[in-house]
N, C-alpha and C positions, 0 to 999 in steps of 0.2 A: 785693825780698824778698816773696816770698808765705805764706802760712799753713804752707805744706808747709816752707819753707825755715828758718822762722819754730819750727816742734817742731822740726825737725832740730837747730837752736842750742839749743832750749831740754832737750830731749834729752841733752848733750854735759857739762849743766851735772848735770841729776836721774842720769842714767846709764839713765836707759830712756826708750822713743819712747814705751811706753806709757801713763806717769806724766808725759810732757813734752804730749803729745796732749792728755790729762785736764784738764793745768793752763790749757794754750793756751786750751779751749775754755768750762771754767769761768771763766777770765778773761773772756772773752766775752760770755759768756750771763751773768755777774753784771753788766757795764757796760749792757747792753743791757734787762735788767730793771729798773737804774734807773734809767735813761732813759726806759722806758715809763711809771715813776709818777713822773714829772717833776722829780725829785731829781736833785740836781749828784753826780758824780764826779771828786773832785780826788785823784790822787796828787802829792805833794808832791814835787817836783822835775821831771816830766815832764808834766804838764799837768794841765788838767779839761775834763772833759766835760760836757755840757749841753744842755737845750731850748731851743730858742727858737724865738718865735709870730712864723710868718711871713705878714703882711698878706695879703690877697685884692688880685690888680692885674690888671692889661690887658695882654694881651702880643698880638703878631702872630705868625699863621703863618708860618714864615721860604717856606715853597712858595707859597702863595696871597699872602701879604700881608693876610689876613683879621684880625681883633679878634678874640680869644676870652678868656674870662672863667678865670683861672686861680683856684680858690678858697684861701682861707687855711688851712695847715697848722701841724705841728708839724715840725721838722725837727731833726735833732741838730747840734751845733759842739764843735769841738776850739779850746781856747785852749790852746798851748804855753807851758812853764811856766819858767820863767828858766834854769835847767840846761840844759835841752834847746835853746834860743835860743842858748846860748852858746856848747853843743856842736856845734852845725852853721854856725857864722859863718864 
């Protein structure tokens, strides 16, 4: 399922694409704003979302076989939420 297919369901439920579009994307852009100021998003039943500080390490070029220095970032994770673990078993 992709973002398109994603309003289309959520469309079906509001009764307009372009109140289902709206919500998709404010969905979005508010998970992604709190992730930028480094605060956790948990909806309860389906998961949370969050930061986490990923170390500075050594990796090789898979073409050369070279070293190069990968620096430390911030990067996002999804932890699925007991509901959602059960629903896809």
């Amino acid at each position: 399922m992709n973002k398109a297919d994603l309003i289309n369901k959520v469309a079906k439920v509001l009764g307009s694409k372009k109140s289902a579009k709206s919500a998709v994307y404010c969905v979005g852009s508010t998970i992604t704003g709190a992730l930028k100021k480094k605060e956790k998003v948990t909806l309860v039943g389906f998961g949370t979302f969050s930061v986490v500080k990923r170390a500075a390490r050594k990796a090789k070029n898979p073409r050369t076989g070279e070293e190069i220095k990968v620096k430390a970032k911030n990067a996002p994770k999804f932890t699925p939420g007991k509901a959602l673990k059960e629903a896809v078993k």
